[in-house]
Kinemage of the C-alpha trace (Angstrom):
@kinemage 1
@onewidth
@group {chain A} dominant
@subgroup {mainchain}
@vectorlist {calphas} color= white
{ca unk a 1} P 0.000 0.000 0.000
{ca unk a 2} L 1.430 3.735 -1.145
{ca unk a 3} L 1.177 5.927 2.109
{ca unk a 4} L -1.643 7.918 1.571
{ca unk a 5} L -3.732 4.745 1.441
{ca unk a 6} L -2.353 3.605 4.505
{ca unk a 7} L -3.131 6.953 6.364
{ca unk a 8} L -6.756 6.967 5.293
{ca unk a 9} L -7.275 3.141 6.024
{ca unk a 10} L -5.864 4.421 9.054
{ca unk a 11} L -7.874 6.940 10.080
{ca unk a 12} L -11.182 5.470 8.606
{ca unk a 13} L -10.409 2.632 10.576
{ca unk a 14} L -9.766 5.126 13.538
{ca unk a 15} L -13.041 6.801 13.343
{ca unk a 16} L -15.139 3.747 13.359
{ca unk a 17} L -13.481 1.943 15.999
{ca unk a 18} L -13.978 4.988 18.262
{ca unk a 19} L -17.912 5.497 17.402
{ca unk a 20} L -17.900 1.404 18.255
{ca unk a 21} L -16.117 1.723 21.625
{ca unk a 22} L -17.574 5.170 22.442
{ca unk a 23} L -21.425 4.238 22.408
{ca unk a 24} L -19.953 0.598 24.042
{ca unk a 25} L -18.115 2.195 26.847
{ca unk a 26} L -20.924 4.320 27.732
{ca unk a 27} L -23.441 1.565 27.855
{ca unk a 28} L -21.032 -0.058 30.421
{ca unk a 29} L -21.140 3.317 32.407
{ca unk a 30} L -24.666 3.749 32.207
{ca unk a 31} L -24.684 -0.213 32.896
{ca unk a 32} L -23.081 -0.570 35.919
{ca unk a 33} L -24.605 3.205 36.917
{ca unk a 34} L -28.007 1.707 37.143
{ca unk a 35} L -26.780 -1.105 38.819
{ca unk a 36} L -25.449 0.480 42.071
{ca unk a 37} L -26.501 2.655 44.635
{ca unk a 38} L -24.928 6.381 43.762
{ca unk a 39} L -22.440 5.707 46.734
{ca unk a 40} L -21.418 2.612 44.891
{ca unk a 41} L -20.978 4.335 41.488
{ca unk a 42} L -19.244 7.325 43.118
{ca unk a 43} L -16.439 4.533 44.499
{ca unk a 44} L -16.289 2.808 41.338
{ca unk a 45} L -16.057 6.429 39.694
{ca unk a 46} L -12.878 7.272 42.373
{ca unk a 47} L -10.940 3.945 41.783
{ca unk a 48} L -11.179 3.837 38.308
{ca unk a 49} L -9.659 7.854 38.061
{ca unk a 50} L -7.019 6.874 40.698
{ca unk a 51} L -6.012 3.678 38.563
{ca unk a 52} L -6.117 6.168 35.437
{ca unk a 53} L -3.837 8.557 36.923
{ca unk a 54} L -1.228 5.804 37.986
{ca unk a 55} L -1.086 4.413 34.670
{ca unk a 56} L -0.894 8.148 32.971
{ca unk a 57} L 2.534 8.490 35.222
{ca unk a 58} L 3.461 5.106 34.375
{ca unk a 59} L 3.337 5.591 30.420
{ca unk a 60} L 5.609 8.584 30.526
{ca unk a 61} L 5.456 8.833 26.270
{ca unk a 62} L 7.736 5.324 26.201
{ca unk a 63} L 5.038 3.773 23.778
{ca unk a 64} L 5.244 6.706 21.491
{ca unk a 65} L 9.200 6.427 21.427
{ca unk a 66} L 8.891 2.575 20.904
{ca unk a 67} L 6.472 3.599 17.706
{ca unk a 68} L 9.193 6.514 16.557
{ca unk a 69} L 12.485 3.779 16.843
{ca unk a 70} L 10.234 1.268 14.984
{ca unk a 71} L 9.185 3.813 12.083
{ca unk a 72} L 12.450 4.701 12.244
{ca unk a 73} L 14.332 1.704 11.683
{ca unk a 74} L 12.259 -1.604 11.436
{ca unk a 75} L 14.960 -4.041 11.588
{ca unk a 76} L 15.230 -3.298 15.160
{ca unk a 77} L 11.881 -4.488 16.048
{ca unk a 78} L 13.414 -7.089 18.165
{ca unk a 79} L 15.597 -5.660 20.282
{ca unk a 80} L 13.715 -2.356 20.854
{ca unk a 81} L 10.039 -3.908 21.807
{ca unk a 82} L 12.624 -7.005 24.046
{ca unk a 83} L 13.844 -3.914 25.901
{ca unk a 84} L 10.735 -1.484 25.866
{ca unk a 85} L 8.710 -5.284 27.204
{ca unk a 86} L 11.306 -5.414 30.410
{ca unk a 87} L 11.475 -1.664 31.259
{ca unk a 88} L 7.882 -2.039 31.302
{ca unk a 89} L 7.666 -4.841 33.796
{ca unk a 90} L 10.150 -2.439 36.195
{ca unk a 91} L 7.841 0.307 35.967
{ca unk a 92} L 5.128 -1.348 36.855
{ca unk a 93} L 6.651 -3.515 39.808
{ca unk a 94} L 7.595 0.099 40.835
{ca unk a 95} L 4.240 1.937 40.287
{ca unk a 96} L 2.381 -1.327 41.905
{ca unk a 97} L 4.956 -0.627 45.096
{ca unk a 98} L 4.118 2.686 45.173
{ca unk a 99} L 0.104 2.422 45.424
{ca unk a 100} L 0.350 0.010 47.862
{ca unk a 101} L 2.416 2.425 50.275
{ca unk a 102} L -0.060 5.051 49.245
{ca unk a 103} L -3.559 3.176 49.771
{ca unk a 104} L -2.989 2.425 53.208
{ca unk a 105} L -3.286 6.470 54.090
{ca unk a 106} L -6.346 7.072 51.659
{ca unk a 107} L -9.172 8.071 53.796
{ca unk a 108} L -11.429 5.223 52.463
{ca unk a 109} L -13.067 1.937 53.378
{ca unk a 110} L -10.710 -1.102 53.075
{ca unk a 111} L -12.971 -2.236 50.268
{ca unk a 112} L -12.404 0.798 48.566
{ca unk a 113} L -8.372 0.509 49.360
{ca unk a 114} L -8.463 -3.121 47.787
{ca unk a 115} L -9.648 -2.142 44.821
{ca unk a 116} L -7.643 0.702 44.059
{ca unk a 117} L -4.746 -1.219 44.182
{ca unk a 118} L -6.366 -3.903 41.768
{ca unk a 119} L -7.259 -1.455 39.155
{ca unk a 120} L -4.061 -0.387 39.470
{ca unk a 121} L -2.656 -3.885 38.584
{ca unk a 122} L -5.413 -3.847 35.984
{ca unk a 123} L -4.557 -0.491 34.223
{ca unk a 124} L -0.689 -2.135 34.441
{ca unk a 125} L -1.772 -4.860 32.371
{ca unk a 126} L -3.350 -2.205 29.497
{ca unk a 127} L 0.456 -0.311 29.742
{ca unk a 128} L 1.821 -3.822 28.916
{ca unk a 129} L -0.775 -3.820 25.853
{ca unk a 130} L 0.415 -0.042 24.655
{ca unk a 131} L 4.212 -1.741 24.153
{ca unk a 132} L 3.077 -4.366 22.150
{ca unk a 133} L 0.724 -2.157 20.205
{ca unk a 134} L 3.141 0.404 19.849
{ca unk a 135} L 4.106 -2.294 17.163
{ca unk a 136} L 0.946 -2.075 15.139
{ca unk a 137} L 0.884 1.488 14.657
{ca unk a 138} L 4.788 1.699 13.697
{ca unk a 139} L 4.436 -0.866 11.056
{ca unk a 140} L 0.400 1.092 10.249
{ca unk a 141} L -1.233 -2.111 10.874
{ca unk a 142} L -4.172 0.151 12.981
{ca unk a 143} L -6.738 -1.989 12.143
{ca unk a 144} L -5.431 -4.734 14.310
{ca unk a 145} L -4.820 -2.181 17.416
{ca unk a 146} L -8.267 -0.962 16.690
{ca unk a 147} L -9.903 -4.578 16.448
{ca unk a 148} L -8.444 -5.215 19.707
{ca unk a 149} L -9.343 -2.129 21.291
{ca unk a 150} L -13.352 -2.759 20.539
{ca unk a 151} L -12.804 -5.731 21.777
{ca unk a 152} L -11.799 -5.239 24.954
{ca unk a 153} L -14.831 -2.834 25.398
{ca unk a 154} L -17.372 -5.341 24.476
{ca unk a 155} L -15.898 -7.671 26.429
{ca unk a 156} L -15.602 -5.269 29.218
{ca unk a 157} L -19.425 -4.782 28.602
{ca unk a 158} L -20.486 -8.614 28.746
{ca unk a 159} L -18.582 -8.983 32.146
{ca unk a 160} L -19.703 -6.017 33.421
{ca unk a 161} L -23.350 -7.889 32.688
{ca unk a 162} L -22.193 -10.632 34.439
{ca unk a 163} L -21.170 -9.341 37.610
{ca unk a 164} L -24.121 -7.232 37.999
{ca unk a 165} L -26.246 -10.276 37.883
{ca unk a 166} L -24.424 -11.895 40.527
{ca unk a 167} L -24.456 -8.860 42.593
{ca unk a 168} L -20.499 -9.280 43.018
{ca unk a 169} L -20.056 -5.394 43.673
{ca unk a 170} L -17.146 -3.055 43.338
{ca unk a 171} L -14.340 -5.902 43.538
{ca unk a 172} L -16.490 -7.634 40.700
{ca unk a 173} L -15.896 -4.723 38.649
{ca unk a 174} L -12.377 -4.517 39.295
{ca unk a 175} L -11.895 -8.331 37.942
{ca unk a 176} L -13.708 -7.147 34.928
{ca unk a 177} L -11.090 -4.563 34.515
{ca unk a 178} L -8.356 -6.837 35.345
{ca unk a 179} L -9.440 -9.724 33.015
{ca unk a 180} L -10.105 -7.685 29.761
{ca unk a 181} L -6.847 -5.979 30.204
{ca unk a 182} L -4.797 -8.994 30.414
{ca unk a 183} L -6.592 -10.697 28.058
{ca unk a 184} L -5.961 -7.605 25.755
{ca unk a 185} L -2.388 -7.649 26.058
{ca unk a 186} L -2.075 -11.349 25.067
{ca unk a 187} L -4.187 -10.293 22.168
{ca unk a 188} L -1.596 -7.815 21.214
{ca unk a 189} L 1.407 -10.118 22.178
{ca unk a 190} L -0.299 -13.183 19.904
{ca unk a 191} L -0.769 -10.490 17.223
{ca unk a 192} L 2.990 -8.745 16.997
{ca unk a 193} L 4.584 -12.796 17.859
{ca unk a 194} L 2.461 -14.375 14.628
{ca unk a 195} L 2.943 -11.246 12.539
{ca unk a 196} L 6.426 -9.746 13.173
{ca unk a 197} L 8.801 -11.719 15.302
{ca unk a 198} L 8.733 -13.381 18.415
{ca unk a 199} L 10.181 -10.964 21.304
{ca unk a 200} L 11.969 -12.800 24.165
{ca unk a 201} L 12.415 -10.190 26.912
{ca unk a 202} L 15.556 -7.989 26.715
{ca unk a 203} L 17.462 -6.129 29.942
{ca unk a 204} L 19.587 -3.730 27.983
{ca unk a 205} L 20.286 -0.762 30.795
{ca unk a 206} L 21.965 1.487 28.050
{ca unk a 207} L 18.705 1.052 25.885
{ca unk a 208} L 16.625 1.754 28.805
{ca unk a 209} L 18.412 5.392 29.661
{ca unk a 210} L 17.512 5.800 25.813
{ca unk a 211} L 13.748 5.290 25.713
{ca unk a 212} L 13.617 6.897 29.303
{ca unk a 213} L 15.456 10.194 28.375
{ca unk a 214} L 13.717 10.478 25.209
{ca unk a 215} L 10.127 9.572 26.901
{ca unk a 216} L 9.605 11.511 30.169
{ca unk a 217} L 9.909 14.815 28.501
{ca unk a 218} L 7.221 14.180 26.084
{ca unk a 219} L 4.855 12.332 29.022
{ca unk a 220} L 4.950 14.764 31.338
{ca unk a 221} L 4.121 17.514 28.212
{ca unk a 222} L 0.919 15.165 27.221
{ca unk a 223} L 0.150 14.673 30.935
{ca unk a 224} L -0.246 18.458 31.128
{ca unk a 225} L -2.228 18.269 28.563
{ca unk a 226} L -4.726 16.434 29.935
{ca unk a 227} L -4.522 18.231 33.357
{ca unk a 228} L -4.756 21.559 31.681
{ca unk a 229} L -8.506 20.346 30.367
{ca unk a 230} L -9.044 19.849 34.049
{ca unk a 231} L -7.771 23.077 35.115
{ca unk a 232} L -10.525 25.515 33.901
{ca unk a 233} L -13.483 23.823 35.860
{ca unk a 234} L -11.276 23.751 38.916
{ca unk a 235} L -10.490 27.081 38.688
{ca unk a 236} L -13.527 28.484 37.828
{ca unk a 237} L -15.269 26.395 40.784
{ca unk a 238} L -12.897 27.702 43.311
{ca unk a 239} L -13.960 31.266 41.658
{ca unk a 240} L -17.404 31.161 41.169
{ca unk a 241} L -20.413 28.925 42.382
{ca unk a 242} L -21.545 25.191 41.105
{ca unk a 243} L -24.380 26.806 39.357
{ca unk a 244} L -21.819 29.115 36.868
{ca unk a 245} L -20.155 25.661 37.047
{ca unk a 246} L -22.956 23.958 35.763
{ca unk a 247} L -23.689 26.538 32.645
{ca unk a 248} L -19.457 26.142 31.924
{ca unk a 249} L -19.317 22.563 32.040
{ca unk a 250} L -22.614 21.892 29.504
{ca unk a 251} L -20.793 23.394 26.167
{ca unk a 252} L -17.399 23.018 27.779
{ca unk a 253} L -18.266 19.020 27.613
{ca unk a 254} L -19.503 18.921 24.359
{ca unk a 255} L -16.506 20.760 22.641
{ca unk a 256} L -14.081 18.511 24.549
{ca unk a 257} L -16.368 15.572 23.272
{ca unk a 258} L -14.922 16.233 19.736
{ca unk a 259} L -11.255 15.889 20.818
{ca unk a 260} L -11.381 12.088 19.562
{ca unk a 261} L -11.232 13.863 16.346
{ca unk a 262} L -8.257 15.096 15.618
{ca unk a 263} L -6.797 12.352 18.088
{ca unk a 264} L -7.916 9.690 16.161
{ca unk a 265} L -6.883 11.321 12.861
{ca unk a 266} L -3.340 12.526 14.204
{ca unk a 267} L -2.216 8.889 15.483
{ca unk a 268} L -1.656 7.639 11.982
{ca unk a 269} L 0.385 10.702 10.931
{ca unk a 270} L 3.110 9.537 13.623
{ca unk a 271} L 4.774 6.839 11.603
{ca unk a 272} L 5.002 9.124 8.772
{ca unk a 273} L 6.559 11.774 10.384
{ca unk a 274} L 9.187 9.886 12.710
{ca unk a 275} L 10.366 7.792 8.610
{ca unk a 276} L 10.407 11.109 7.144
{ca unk a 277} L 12.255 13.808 9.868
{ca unk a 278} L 14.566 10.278 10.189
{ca unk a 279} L 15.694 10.426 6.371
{ca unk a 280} L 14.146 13.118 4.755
{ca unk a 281} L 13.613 16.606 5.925
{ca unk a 282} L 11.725 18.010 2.847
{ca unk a 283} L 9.558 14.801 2.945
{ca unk a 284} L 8.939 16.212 7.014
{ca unk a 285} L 8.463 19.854 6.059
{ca unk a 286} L 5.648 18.677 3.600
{ca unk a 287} L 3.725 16.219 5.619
{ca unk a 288} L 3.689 18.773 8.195
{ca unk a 289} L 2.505 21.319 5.999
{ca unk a 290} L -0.419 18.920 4.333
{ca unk a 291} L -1.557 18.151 7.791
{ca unk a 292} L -1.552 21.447 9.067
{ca unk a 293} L -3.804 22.712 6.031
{ca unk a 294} L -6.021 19.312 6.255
{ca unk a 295} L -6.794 19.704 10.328
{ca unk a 296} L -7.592 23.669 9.194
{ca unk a 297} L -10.049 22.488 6.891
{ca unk a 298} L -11.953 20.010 8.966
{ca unk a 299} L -12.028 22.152 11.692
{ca unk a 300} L -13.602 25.616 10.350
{ca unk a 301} L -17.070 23.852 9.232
{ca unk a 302} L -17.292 22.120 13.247
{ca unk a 303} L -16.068 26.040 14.665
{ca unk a 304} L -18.743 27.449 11.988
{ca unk a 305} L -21.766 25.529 13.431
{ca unk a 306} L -20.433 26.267 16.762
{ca unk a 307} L -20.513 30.058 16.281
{ca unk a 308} L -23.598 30.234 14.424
{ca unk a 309} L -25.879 27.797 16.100
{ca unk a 310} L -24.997 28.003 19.506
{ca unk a 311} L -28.455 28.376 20.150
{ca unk a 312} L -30.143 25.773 18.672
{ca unk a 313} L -27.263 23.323 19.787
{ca unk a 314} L -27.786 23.957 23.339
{ca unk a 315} L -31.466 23.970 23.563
{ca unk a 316} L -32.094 20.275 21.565
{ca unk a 317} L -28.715 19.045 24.131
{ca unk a 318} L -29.231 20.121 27.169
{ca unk a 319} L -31.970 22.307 27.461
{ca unk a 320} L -33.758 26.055 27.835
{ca unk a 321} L -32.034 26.216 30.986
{ca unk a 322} L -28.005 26.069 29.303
{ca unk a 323} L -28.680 29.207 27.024
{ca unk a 324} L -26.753 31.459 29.203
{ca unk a 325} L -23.949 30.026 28.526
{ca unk a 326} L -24.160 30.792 24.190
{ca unk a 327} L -21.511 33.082 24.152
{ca unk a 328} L -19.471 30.156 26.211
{ca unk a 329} L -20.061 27.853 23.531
{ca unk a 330} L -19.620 30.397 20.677
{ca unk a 331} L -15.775 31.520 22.372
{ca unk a 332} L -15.534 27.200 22.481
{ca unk a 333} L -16.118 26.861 19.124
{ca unk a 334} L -13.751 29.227 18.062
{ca unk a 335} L -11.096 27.293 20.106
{ca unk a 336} L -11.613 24.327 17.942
{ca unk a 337} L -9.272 25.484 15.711
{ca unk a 338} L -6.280 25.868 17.468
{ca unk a 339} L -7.240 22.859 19.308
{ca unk a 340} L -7.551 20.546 16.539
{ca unk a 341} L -3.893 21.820 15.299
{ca unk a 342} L -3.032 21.853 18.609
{ca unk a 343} L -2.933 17.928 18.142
{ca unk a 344} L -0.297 17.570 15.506
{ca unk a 345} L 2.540 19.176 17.678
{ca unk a 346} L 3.379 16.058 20.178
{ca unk a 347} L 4.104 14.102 17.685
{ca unk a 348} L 6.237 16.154 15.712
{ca unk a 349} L 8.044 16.980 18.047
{ca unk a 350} L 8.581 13.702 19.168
{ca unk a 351} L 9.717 12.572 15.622
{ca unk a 352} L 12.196 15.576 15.500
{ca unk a 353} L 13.566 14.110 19.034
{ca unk a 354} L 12.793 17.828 20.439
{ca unk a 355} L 10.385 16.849 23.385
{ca unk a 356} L 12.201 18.886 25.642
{ca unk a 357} L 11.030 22.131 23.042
{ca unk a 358} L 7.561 21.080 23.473
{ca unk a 359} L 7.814 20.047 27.522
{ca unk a 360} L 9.058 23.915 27.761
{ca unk a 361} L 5.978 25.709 25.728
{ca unk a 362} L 3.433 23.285 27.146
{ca unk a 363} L 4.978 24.579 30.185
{ca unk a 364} L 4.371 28.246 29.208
{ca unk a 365} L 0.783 27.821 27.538
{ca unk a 366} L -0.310 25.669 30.760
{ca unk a 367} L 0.856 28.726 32.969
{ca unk a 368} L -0.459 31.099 30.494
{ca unk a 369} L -3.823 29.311 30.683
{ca unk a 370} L -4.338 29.348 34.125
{ca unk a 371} L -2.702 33.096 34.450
{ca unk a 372} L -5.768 34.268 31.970
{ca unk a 373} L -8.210 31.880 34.235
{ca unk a 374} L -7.286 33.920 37.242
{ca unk a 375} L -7.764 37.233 35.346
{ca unk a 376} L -10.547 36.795 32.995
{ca unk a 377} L -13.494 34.430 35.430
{ca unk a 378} L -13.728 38.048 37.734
{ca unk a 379} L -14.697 40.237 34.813
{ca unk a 380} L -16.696 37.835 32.300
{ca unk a 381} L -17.906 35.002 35.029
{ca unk a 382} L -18.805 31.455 32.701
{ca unk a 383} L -16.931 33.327 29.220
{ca unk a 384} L -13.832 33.916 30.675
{ca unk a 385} L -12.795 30.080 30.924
{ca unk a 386} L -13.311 29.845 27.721
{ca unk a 387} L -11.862 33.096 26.784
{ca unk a 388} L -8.600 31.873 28.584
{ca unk a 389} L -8.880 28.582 26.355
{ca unk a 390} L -8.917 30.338 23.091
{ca unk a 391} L -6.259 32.631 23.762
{ca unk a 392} L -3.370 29.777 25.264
{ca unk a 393} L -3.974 27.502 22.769
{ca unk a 394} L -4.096 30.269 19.950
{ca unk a 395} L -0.025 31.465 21.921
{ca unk a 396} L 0.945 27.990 22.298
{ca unk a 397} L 0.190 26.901 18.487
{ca unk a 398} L 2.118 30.074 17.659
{ca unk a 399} L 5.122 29.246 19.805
{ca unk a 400} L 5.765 25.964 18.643
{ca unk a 401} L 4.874 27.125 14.778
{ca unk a 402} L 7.552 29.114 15.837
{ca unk a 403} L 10.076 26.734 17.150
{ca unk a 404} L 9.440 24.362 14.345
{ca unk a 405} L 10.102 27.354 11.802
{ca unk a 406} L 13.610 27.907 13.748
{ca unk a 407} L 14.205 24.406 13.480
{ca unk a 408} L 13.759 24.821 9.740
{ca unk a 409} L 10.216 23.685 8.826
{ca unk a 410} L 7.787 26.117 8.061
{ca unk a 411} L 4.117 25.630 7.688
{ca unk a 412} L 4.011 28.367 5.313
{ca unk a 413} L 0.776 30.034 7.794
{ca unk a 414} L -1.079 32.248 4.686
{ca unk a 415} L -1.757 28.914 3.173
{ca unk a 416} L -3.075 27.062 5.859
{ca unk a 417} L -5.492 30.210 7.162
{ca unk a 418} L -6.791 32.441 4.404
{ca unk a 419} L -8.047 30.146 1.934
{ca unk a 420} L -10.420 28.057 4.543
{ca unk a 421} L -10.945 31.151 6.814
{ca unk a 422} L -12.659 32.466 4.361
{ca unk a 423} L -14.162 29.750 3.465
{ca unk a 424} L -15.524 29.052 6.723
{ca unk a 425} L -16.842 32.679 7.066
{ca unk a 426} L -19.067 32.421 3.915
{ca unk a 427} L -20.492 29.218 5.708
{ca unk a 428} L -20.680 30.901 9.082
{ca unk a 429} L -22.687 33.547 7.268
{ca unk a 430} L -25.347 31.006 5.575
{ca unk a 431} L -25.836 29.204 9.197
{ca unk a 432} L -26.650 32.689 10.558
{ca unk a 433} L -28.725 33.393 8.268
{ca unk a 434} L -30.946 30.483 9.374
{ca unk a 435} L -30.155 30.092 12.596
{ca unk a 436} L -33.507 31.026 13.839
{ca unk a 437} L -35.413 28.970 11.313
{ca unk a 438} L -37.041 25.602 11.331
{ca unk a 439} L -35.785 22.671 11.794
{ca unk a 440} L -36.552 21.668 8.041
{ca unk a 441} L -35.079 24.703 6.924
{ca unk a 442} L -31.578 24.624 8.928
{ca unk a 443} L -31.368 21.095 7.904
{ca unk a 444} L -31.231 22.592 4.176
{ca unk a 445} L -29.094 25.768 5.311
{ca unk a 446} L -26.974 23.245 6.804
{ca unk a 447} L -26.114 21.167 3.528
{ca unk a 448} L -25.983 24.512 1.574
{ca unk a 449} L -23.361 26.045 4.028
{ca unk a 450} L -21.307 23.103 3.843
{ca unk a 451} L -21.377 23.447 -0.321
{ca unk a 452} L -20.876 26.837 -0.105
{ca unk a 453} L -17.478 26.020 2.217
{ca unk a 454} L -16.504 23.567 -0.787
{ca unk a 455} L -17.026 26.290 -3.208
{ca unk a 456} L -15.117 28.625 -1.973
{ca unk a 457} L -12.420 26.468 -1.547
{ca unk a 458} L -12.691 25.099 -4.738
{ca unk a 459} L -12.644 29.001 -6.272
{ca unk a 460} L -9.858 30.085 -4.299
{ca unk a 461} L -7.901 26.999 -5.407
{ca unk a 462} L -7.025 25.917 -2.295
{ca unk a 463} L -5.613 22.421 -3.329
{ca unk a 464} L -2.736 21.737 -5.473
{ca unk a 465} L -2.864 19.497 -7.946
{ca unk a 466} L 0.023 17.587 -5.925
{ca unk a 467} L -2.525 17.116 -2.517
{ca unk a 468} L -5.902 16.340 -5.139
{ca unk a 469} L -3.476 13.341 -6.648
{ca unk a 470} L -2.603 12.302 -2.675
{ca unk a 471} L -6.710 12.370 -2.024
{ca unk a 472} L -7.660 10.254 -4.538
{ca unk a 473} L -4.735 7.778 -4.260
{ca unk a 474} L -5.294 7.694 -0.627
{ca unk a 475} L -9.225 6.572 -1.279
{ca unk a 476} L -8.386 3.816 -3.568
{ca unk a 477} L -7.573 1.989 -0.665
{ca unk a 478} L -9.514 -0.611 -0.111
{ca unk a 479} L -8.242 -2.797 -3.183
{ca unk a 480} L -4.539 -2.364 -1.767
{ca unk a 481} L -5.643 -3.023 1.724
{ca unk a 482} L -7.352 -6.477 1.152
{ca unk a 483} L -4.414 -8.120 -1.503
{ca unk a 484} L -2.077 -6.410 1.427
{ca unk a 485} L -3.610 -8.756 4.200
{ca unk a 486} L -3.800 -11.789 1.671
{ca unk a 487} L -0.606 -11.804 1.505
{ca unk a 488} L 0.528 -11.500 4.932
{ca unk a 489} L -2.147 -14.483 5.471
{ca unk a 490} L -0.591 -16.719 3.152
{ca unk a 491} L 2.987 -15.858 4.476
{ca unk a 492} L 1.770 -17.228 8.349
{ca unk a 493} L -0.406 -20.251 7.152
């Protein structure tokens, strides 16, 4: 398969497992949420965050490096997933060590106690899985990461059935956790030993210091991250009251809902980018440019509705009640963009081997974030959160545009921006237009805005002829993809 095939296999793939997993892994909530007294879910709830924040420390990036060596250099599949398997099992003897001197001081029942330090065994077992999947996306076999990862959640689902029938309680759950992760990694380990190679484990200190130099910077970056989506609703609780919480947290939630997005679309992009900044810069500078300009395009039309149907959106989800909080949701939208670029950065940076560049401006748009929290939730109340959110992620794309541009790639910015913005203002003006209308007629301004987008584009030739050849090649997949798989059948039989 050429590359642009496997990158939209990829991401189809991507897309539909998440859909799958999402509605699955929400019936399991809602599940196990009816099943238990609120007490019961609210100790479930704490375990399962505790567990998640154990194994977000444990992961420190090293699956992402694993993927980068791989891309990298594939003849050292062996040796690099042998050592990345061991270094592993130390970090999780260590992290295992370390919640069990923790629980004892957790002001909790010892039920409670046991089972946060069985989910954190359990969420262990799913940082074994990540090393051995790490494989599958470095060699852009997704499908099979994906396949497993849908798995797991159904099978999370029929245990979770299980256990509630025989009224087993919160240690049931944790077993459920526990069992579908390990059976999850030996999914991944059966995969990567029929597949690749077999991988005997490897204690290679030197290679260790490697992956573990290379990793932590760009962990703890992605771990603020995730703590920085956190940040505004503790902030603007400890500033305001739970009912300005409440109007925040209705659009905040459904803007942050369309982060699997752009996460599921950048994943695939990785591979490509650690080959290319490995053995060809120009190669680099031009995937980064084509993916800049693509995750511009696809996120103007979401930012559009966003801005121009604020209304509408918040009265059919969550009510009469949430329209306060419009110009919340229309400030949100707006941050889409720089979010959904936003996305792209870890992992070029991490191909370039300059996670300490991005640790250091994650740093500064983190502290930025949180300075414009501070200063903004006084004067506008529920709009300055998301005020704050447009303007650090706005700075922080622009620093590390920046630092990528010193380092010699340039995005070339006029011809990522203009062309869709103003695109995406002509369809921004056609949803206004209707945005008090009926549902029958949005529907129709709806498709007509979205034409009107691929007009413009279209008019202001926005595509070379160079990226329309890479679309359609990349579409023609499917052919590639099947006589691809037939032949790595008929290899293993």
């Amino acid at each position: 398969m050429k590359q642009s095939q496997r990158i939209v296999k990829n991401a189809l793939f991507g897309i539909g497992s998440s859909v799958i997993g999402g509605v699955v892994y929400l019936a399991t909530i809602l599940t196990i949420a009816h099943a238990v007294s609120v007490t019961e879910f609210g100790k479930y709830s704490f375990v399962l965050a505790f567990a998640m924040f154990v194994s977000n420390i444990a992961d420190s990036g090293l699956p992402r490096m694993l993927i980068r060596e791989i891309s990298k250099d594939r003849e050292q599949l062996v040796p690099l997933v042998g050592a990345g398997a061991s270094l592993i099992w130390v970090i999780s003897g260590v992290m295992c060590l370390l919640v069990a001197v923790i629980v004892p001081f957790l002001h909790v029942g010892m039920d409670v106690k046991i089972s946060v330090l069985g989910m954190s065994i359990a969420t262990m077992a799913t940082f074994h899985a990540a090393g051995y999947s790490a494989v599958l996306r470095a060699f852009e076999d997704n499908e099979l990461n994906y396949l497993g990862f849908v798995l797991h959640k159904v099978l999370v689902l029929g245990l979770v059935f299980v256990i509630v029938k025989l009224h087993f309680g919160l240690l049931g759950f944790v077993a459920v956790h526990l069992a579908s992760n390990v059976l999850l990694w030996s999914f991944y380990h059966v995969v990567v030993t029929r597949l690749y190679a077999r991988i005997p484990l490897r204690f290679d200190v030197a290679l260790w210091k490697s992956l573990l130099s290379a990793a932590l910077p760009m962990g703890a970056g992605t771990m603020l991250r995730q703590l920085a989506l956190q940040l505004d609703i503790l902030v603007l609780t400890w500033m305001t009251n739970l009912t300005t919480v409440g109007l925040f947290s209705g659009p905040y939630r459904i803007s942050m809902g369309l982060r699997v997005i752009p996460q599921t679309l950048s994943l695939p992009l990785f591979p490509l980018y650690s080959r290319t900044a490995h053995l060809s810069p120009v190669r680099f500078t031009e995937a980064y440019r084509w993916s800049m300009k693509f995750f511009a395009l696809i996120s103007y039309p979401i930012a559009a509705f966003f801005l121009a149907w604020s209304k509408p959106i918040l009265r059919i989800a969550l009510g009469q009640k949430y329209l306060a909080a419009i110009p919340a949701m229309q400030l949100l939208g707006i941050g889409i963009i720089p979010f959904f670029l936003s996305t792209l950065f870890q992992y070029l940076f991490a191909a370039l081997d300059q996670q300490k560049r991005f640790l250091a401006s994650t740093c500064v748009g983190s502290t930025l974030r949180l300075l414009l929290l501070v200063a903004l939730i006084p004067l506008l109340g529920l709009v300055g959160p998301a005020a704050a959110i447009l303007c650090a992620e706005t700075v922080v794309v622009a620093i590390w545009m920046v630092q990528l541009a010193r380092l010699g790639f340039r995005a070339k910015l006029s011809d990522v921006i203009w062309r869709p913005l103003t695109a995406g203002v002509a369809m921004t003006l056609v949803l206004f237009a209707a945005h008090d209308a009926t549902l029958l007629w949005r529907l129709g301004a709806a498709g007509l805005a979205v034409v009107v987008y691929a007009l413009v584009l279209v008019a202001l030739k926005t595509f070379s002829v160079e990226e329309v050849h890479h679309a359609r090649e990349g579409l023609a997949f499917f052919s590639p993809f099947v006589a691809s798989w037939a032949k790595k059948l008929k290899r293993n039989s």
